[in-house]
Backbone of each chain as nested JSON, in Angstrom:
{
  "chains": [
    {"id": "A", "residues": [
      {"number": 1, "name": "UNK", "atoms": {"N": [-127.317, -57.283, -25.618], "CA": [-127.089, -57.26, -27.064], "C": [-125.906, -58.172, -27.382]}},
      {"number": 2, "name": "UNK", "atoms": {"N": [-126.009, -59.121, -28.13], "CA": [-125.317, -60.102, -28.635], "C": [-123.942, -59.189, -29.28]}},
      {"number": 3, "name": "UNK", "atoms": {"N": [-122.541, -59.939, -29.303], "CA": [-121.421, -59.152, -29.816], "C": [-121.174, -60.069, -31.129]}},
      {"number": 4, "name": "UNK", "atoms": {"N": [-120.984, -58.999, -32.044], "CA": [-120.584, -59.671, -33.245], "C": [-119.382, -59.414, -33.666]}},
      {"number": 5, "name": "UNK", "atoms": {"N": [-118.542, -60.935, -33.461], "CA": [-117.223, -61.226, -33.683], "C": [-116.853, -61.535, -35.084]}},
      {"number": 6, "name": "UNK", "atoms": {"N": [-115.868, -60.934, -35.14], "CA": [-115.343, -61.058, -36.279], "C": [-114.389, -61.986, -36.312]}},
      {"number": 7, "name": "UNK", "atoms": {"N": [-114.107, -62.622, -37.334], "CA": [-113.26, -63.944, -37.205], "C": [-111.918, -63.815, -38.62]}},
      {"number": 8, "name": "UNK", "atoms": {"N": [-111.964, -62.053, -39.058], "CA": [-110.562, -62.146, -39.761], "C": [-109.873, -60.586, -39.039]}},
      {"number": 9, "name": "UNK", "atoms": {"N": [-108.741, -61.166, -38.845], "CA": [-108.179, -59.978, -37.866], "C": [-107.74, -58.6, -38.739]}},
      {"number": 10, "name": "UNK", "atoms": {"N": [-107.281, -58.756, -40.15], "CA": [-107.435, -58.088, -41.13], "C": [-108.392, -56.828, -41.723]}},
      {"number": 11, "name": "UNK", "atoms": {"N": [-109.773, -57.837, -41.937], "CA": [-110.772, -57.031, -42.119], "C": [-110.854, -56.153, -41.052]}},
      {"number": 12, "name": "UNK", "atoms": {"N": [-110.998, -56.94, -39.881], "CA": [-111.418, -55.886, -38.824], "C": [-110.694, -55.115, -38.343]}},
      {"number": 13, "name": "UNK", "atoms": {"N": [-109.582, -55.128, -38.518], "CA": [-108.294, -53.72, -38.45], "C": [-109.022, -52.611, -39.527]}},
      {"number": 14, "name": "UNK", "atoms": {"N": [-109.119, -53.269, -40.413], "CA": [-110.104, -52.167, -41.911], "C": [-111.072, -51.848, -41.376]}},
      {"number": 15, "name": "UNK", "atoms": {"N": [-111.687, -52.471, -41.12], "CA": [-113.447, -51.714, -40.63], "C": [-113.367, -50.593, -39.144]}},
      {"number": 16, "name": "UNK", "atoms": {"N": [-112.174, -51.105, -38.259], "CA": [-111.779, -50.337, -37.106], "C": [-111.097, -48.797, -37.783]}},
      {"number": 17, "name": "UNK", "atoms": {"N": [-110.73, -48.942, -38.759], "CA": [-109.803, -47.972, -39.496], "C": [-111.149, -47.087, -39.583]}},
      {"number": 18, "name": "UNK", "atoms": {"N": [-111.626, -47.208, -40.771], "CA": [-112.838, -47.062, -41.477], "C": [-113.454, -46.396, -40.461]}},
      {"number": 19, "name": "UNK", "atoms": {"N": [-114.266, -46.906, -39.404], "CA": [-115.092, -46.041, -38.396], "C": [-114.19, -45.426, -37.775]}},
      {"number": 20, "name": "UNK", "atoms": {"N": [-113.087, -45.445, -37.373], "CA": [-112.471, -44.65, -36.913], "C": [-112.881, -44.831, -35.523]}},
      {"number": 21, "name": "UNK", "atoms": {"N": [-113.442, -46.221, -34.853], "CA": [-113.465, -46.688, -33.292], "C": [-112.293, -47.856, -33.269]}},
      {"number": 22, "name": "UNK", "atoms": {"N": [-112.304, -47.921, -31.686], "CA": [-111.395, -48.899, -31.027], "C": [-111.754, -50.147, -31.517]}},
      {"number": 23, "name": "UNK", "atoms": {"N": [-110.511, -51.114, -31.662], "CA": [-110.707, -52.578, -32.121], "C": [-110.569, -53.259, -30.64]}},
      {"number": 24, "name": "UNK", "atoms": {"N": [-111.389, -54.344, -30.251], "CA": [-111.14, -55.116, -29.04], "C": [-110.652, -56.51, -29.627]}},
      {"number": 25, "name": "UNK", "atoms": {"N": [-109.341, -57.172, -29.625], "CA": [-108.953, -58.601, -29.604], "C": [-109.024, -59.115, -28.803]}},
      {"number": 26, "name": "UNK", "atoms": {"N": [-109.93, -60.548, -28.603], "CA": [-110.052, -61.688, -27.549], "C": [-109.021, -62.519, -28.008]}},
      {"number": 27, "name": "UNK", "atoms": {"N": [-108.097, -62.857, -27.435], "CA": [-106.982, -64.183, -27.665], "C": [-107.961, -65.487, -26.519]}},
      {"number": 28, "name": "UNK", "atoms": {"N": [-107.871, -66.515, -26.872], "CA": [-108.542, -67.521, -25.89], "C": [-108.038, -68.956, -26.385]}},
      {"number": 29, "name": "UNK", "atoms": {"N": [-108.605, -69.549, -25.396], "CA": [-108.104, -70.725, -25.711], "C": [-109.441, -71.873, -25.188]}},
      {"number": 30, "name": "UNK", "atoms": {"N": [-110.076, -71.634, -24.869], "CA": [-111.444, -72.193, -24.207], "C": [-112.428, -72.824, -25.63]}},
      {"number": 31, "name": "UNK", "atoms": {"N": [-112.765, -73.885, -24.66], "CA": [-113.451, -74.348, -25.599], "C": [-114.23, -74.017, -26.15]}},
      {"number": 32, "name": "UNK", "atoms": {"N": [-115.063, -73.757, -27.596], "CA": [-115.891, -73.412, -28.43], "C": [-117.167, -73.868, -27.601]}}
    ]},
    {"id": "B", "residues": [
      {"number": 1, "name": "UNK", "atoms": {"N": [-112.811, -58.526, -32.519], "CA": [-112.051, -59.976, -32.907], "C": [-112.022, -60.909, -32.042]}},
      {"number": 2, "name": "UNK", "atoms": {"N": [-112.172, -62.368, -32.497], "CA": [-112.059, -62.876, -31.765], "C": [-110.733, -64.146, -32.265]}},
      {"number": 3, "name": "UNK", "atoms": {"N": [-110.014, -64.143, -31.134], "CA": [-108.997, -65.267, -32.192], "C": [-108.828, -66.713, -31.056]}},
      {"number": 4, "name": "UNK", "atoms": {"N": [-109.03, -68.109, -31.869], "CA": [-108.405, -69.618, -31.051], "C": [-106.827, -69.473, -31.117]}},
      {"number": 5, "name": "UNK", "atoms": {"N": [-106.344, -70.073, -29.628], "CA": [-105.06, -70.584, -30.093], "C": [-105.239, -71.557, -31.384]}},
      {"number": 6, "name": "UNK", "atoms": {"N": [-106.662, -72.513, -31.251], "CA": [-105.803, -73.696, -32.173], "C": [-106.488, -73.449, -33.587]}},
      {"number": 7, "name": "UNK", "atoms": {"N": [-107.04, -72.329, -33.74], "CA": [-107.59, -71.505, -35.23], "C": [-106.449, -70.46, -35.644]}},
      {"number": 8, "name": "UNK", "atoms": {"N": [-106.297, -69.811, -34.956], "CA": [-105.195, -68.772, -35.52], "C": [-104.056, -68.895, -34.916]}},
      {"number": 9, "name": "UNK", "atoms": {"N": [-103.253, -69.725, -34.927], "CA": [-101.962, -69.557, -33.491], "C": [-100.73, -68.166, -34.254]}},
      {"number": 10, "name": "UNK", "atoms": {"N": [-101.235, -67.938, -35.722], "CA": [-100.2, -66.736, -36.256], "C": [-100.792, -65.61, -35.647]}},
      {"number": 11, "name": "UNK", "atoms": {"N": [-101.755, -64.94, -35.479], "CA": [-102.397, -64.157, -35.024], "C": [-101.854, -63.756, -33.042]}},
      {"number": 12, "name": "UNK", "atoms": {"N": [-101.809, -65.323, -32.905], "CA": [-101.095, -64.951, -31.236], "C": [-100.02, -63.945, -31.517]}},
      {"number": 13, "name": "UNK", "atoms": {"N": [-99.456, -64.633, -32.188], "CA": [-97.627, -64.226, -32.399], "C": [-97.896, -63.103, -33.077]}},
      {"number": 14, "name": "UNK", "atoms": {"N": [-98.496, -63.017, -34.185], "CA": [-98.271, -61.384, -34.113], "C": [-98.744, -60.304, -33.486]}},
      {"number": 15, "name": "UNK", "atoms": {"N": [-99.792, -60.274, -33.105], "CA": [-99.583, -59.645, -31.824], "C": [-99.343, -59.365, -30.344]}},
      {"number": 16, "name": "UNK", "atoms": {"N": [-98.271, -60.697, -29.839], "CA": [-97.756, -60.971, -28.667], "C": [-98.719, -61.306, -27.88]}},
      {"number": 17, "name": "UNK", "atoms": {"N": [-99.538, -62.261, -28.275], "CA": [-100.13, -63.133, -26.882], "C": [-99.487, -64.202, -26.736]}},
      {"number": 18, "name": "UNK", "atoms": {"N": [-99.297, -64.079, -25.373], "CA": [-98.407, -65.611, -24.763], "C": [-99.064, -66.021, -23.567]}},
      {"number": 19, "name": "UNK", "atoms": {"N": [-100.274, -65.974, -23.286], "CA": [-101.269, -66.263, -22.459], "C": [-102.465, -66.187, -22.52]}},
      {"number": 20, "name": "UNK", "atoms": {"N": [-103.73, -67.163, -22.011], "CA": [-105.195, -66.818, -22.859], "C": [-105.915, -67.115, -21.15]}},
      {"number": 21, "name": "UNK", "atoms": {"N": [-106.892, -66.112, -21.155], "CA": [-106.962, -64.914, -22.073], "C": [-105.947, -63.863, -22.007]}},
      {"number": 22, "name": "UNK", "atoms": {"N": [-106.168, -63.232, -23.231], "CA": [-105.59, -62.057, -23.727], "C": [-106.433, -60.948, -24.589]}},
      {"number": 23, "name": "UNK", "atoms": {"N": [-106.715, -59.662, -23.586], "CA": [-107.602, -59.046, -24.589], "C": [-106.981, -57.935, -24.844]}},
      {"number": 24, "name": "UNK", "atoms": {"N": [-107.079, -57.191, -25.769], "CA": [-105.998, -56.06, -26.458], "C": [-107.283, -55.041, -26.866]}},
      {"number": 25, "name": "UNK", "atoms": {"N": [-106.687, -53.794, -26.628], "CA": [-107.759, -52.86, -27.012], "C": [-106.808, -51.871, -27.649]}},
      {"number": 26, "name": "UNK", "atoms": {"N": [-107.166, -51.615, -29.403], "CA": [-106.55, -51.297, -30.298], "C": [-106.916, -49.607, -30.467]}},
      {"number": 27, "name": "UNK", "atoms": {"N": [-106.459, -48.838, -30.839], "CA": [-106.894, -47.403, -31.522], "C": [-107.617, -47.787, -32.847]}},
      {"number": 28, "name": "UNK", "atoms": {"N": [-108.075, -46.82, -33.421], "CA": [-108.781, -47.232, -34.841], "C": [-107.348, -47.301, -35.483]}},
      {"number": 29, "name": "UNK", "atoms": {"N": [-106.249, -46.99, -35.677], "CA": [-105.169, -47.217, -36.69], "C": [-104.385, -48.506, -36.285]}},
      {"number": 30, "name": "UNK", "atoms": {"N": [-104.796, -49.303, -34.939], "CA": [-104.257, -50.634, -35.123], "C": [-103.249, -50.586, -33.847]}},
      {"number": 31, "name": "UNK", "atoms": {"N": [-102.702, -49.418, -33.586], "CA": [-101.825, -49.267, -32.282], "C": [-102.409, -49.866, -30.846]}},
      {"number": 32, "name": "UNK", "atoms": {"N": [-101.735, -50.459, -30.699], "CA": [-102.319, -51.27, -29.226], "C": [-102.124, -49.959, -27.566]}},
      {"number": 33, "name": "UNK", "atoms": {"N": [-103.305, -49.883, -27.065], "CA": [-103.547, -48.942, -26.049], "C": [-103.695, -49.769, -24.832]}},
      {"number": 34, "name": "UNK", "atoms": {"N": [-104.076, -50.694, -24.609], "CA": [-104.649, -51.618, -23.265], "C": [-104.492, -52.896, -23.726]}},
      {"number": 35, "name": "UNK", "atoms": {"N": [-103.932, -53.375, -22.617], "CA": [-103.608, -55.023, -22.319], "C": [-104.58, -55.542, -21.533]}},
      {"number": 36, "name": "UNK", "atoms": {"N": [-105.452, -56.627, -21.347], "CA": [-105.804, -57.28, -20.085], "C": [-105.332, -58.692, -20.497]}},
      {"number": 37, "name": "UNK", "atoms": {"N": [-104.299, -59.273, -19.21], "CA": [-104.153, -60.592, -19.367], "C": [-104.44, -61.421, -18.053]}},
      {"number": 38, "name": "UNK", "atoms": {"N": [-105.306, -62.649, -18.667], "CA": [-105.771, -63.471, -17.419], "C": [-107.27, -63.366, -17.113]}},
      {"number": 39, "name": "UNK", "atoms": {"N": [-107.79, -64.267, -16.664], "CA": [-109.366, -63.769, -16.604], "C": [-109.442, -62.754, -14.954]}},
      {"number": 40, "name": "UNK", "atoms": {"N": [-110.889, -62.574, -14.998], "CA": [-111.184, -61.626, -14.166], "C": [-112.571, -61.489, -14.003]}},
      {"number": 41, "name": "UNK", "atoms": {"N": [-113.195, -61.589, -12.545], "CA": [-114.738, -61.65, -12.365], "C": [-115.263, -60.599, -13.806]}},
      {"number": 42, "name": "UNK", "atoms": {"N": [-116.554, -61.067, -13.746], "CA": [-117.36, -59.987, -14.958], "C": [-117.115, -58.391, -14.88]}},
      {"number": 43, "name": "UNK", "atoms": {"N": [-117.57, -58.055, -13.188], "CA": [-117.455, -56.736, -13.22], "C": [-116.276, -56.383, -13.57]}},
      {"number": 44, "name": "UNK", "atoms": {"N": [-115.197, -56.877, -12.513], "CA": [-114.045, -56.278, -12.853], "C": [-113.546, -56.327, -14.236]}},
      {"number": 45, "name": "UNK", "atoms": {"N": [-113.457, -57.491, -15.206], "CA": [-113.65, -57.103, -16.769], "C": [-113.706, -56.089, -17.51]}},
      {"number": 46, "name": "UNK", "atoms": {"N": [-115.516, -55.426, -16.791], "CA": [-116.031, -54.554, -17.625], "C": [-115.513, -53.135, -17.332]}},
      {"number": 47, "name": "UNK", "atoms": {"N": [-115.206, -53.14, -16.374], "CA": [-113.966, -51.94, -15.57], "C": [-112.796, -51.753, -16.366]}},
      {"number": 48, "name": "UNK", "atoms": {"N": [-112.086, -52.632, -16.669], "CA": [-110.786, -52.799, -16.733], "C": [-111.086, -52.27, -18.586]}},
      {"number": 49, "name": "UNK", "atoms": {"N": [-112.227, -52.963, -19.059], "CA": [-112.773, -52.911, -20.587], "C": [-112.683, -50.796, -20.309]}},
      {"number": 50, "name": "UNK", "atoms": {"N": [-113.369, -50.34, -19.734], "CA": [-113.452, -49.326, -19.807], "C": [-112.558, -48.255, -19.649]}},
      {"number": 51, "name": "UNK", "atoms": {"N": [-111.349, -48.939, -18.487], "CA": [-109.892, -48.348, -18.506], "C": [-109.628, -48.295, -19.714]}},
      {"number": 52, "name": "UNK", "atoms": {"N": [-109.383, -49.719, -20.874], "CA": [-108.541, -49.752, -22.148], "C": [-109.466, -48.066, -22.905]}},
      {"number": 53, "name": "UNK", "atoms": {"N": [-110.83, -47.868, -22.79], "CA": [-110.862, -47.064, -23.831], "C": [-111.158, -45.628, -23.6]}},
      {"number": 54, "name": "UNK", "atoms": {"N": [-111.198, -45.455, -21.748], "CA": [-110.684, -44.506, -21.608], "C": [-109.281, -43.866, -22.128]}},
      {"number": 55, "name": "UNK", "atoms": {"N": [-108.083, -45.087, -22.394], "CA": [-107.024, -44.836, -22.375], "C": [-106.666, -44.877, -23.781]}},
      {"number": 56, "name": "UNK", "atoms": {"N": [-107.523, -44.957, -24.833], "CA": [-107.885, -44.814, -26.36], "C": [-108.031, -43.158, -26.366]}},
      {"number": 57, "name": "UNK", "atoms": {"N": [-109.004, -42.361, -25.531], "CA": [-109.229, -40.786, -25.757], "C": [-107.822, -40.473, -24.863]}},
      {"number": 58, "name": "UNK", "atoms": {"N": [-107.355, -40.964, -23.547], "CA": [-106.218, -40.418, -23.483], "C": [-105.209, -40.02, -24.205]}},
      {"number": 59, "name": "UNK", "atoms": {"N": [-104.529, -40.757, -24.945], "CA": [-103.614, -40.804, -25.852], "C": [-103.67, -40.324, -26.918]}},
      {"number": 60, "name": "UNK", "atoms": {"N": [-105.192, -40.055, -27.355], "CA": [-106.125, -38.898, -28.487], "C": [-105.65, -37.243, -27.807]}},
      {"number": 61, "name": "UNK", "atoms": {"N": [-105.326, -37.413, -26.605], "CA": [-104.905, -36.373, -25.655], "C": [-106.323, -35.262, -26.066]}},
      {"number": 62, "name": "UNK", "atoms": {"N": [-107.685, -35.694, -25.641], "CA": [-108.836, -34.977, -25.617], "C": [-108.747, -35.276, -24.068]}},
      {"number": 63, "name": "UNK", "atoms": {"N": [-108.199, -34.419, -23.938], "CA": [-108.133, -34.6, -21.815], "C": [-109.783, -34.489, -21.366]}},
      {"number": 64, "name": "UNK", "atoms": {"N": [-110.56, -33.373, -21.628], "CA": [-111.837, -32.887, -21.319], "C": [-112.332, -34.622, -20.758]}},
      {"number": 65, "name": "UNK", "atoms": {"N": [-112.408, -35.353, -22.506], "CA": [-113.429, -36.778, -22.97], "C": [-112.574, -37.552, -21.713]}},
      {"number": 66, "name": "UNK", "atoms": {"N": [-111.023, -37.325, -22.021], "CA": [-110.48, -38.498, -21.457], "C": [-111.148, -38.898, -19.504]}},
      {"number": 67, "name": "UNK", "atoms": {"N": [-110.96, -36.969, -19.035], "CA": [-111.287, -37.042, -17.877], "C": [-112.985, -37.572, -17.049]}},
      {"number": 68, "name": "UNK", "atoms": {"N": [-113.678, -37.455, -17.948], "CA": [-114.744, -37.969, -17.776], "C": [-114.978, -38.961, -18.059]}},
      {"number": 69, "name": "UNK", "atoms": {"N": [-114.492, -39.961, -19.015], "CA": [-114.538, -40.88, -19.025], "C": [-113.642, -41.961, -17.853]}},
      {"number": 70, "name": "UNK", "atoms": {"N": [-112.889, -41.698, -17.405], "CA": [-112.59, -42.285, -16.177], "C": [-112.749, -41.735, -14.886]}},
      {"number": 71, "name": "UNK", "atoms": {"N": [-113.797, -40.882, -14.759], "CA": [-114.436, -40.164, -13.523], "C": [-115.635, -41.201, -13.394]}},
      {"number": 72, "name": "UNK", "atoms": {"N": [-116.008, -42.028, -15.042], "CA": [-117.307, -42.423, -14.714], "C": [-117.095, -44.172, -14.435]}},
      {"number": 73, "name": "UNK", "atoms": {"N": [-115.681, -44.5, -14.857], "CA": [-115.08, -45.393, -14.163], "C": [-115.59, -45.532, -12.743]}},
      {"number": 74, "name": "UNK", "atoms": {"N": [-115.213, -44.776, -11.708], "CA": [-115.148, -44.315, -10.134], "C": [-115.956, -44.721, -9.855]}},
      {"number": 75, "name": "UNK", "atoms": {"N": [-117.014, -43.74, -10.598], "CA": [-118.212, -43.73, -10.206], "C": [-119.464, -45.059, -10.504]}},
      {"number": 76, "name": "UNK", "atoms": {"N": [-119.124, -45.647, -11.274], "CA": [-119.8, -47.143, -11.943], "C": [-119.178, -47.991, -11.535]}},
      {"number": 77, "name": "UNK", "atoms": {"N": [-118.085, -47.829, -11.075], "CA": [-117.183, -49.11, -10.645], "C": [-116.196, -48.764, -9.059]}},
      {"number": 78, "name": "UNK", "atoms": {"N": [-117.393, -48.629, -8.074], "CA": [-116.079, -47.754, -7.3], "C": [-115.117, -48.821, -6.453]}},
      {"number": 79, "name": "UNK", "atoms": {"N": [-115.82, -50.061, -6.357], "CA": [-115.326, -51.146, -5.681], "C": [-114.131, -51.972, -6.524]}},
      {"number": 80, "name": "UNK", "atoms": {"N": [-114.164, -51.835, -7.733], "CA": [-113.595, -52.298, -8.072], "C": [-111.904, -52.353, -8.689]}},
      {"number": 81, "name": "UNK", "atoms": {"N": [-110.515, -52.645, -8.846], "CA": [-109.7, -52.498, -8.692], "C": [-109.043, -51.147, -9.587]}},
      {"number": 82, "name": "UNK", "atoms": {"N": [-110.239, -50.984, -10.774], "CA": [-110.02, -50.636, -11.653], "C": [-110.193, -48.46, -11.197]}},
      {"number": 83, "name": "UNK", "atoms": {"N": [-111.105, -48.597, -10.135], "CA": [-111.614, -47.301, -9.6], "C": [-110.168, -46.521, -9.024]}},
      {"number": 84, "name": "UNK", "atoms": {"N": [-109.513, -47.21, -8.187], "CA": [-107.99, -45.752, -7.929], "C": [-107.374, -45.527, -9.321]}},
      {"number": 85, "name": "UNK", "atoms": {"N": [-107.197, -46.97, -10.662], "CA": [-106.362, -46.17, -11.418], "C": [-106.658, -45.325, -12.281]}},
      {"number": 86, "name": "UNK", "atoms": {"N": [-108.254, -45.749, -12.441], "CA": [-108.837, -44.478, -12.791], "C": [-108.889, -42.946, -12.478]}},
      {"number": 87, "name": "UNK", "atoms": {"N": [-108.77, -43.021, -11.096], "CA": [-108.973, -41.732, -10.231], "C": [-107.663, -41.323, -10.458]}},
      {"number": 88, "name": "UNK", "atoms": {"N": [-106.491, -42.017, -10.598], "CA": [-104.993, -41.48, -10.741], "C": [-105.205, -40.913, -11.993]}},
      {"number": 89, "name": "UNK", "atoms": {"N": [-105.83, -40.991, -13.101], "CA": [-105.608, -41.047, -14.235], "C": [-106.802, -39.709, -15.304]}},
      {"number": 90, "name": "UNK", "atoms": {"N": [-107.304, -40.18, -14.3], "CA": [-108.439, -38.611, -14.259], "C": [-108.116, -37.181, -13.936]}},
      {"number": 91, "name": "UNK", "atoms": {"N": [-107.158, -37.774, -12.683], "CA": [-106.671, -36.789, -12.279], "C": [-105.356, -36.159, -13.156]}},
      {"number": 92, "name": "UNK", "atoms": {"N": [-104.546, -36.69, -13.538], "CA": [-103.415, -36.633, -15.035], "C": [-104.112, -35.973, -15.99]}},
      {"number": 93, "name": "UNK", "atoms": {"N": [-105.464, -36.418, -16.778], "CA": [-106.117, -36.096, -17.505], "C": [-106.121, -34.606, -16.645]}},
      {"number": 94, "name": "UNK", "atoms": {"N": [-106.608, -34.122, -16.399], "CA": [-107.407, -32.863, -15.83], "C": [-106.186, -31.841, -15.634]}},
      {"number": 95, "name": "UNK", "atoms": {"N": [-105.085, -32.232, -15.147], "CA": [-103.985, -31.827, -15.482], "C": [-103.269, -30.986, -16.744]}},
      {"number": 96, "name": "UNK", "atoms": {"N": [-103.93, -32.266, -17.124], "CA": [-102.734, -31.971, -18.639], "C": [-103.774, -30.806, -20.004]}},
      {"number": 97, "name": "UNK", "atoms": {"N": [-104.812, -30.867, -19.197], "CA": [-105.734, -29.836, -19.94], "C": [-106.258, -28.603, -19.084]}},
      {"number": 98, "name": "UNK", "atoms": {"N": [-105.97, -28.286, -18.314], "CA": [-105.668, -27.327, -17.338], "C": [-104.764, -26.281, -16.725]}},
      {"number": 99, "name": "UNK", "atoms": {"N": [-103.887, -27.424, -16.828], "CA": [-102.54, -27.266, -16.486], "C": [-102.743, -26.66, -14.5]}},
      {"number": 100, "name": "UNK", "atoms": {"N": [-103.633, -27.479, -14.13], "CA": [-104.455, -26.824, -12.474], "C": [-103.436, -28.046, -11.524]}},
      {"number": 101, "name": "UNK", "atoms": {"N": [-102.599, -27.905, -11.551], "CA": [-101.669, -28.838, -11.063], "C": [-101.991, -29.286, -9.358]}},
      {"number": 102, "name": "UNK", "atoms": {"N": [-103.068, -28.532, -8.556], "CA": [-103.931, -28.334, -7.454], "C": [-104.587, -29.871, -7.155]}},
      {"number": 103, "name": "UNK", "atoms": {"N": [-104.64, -30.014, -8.62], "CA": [-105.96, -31.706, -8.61], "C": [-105.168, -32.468, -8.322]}},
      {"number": 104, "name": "UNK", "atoms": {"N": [-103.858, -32.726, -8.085], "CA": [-103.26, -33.857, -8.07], "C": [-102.836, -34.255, -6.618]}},
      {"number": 105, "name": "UNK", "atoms": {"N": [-102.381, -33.154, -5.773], "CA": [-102.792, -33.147, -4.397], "C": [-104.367, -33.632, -3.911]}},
      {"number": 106, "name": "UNK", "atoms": {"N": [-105.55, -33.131, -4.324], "CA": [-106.372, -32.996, -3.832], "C": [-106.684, -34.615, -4.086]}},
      {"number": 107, "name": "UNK", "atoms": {"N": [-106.035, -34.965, -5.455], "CA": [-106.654, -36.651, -5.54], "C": [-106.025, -37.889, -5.184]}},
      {"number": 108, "name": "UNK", "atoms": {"N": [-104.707, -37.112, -4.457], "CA": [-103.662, -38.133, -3.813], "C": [-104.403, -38.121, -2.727]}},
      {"number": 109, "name": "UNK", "atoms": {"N": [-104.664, -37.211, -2.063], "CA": [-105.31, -37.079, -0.489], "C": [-106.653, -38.531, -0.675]}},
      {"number": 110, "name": "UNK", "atoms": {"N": [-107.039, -37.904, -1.958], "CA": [-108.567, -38.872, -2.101], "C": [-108.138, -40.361, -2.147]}},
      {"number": 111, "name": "UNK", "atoms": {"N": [-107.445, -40.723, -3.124], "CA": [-106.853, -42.02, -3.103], "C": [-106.658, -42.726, -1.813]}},
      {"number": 112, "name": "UNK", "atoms": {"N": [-105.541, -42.009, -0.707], "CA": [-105.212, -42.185, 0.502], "C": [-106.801, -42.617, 1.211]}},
      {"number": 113, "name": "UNK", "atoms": {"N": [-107.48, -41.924, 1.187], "CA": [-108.571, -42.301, 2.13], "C": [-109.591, -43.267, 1.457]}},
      {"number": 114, "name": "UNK", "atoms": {"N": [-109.59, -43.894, 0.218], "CA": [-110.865, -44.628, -0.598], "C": [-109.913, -45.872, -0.745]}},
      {"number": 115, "name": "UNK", "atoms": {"N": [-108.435, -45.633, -1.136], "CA": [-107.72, -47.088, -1.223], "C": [-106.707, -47.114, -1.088]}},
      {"number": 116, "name": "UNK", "atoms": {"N": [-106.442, -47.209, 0.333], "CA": [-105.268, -47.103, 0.885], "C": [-103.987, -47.986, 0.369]}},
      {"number": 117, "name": "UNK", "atoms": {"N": [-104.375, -49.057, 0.016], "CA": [-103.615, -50.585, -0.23], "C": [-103.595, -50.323, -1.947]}},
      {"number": 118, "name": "UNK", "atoms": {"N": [-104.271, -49.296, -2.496], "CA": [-103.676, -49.76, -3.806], "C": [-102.22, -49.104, -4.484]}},
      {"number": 119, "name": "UNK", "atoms": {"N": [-101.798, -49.71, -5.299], "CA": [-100.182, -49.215, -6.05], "C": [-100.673, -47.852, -6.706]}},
      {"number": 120, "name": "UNK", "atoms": {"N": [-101.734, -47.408, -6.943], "CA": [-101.807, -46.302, -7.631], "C": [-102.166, -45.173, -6.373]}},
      {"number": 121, "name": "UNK", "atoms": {"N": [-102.354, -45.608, -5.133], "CA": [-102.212, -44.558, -4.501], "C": [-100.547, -44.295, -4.091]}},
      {"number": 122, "name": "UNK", "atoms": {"N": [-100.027, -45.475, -3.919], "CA": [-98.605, -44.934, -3.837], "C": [-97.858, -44.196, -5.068]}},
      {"number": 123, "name": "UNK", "atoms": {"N": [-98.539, -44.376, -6.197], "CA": [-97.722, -43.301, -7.547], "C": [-98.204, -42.363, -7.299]}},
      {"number": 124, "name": "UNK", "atoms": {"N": [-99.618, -42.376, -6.537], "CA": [-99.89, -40.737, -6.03], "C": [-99.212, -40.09, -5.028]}},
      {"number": 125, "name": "UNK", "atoms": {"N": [-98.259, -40.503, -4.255], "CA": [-97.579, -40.282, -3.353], "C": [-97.328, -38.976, -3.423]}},
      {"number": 126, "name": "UNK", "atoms": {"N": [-95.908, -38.84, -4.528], "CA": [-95.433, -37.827, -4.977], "C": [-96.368, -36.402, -4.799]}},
      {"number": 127, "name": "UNK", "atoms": {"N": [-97.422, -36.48, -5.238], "CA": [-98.356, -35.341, -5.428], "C": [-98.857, -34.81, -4.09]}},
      {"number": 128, "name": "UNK", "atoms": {"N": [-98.612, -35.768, -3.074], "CA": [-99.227, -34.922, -1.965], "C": [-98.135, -34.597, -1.078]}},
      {"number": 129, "name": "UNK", "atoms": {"N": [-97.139, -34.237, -1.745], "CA": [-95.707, -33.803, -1.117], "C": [-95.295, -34.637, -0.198]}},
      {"number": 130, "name": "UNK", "atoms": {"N": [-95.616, -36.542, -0.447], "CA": [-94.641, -37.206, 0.848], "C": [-93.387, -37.417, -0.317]}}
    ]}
  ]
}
């Protein structure tokens, strides 16, 4: 199953809030 | 989330990445619970992924969830680096909702014989009265 990333760190602190599950941050540096 | 150094470099800094990779495993209120920094074969990854959220119900202090959830660490991952600190940590869990202070001997002994060489059998030390 494909992961759907979120790309504002904001929202997804809110939506992690909201469900009330764990947030996972990838920091990277690799190419696109 | 996913964040670039050269898309978000504010995002590093605020939440202290100073190396990539860097994966952070958050509580739902934003509090940071698990670090992984540096890459790491797949499995071991997905191990280490499962430490961070075992260690999300830890800190929920639902010992019961917490302890099973890193029993199944062990058991799904027993080769991997992530399996003694689990087993240290299972065993804490089981502890601290019990209060059967018995398990911690019994899982220092275990440690000793499944991974001899790892640092979490030496924090188990203590428990088996060396």
């Amino acid at each position: 199953m494909p992961v759907q990333w979120s790309k504002d760190v904001d929202s997804a602190l809110e939506e992690a809030k909201a469900s009330r599950r764990p947030l996972l941050l990838d920091f990277s540096a690799a190419p696109a | 989330m996913e964040a670039h150094i050269k898309e978000h470099p504010a995002w590093f800094h605020r939440f202290d990445a100073s190396w990539t990779p860097t994966v952070l495993i958050l509580h739902s209120n934003g509090t940071e619970r698990y670090r992984i920094e540096g890459y790491l074969p797949k499995e071991e990854f997905r191990a280490q992924l499962e430490l961070g959220l075992a260690r999300v119900v830890f800190k929920e202090k639902k010992w019961s969830d917490a302890e099973r959830d890193y029993n199944a660490i062990v058991q799904n991952h027993p080769e991997s680096d992530a399996a003694p600190e689990a087993m240290y940590w299972a065993a804490v869990s089981h502890y601290k909702g019990t209060n059967d202070h018995t398990i911690l001997g019994k899982v220092a002994q275990q440690l000793e014989q499944k991974y001899p060489d790892s640092i979490w059998t030496k924090k188990a030390l203590p428990w088996s009265g060396h």
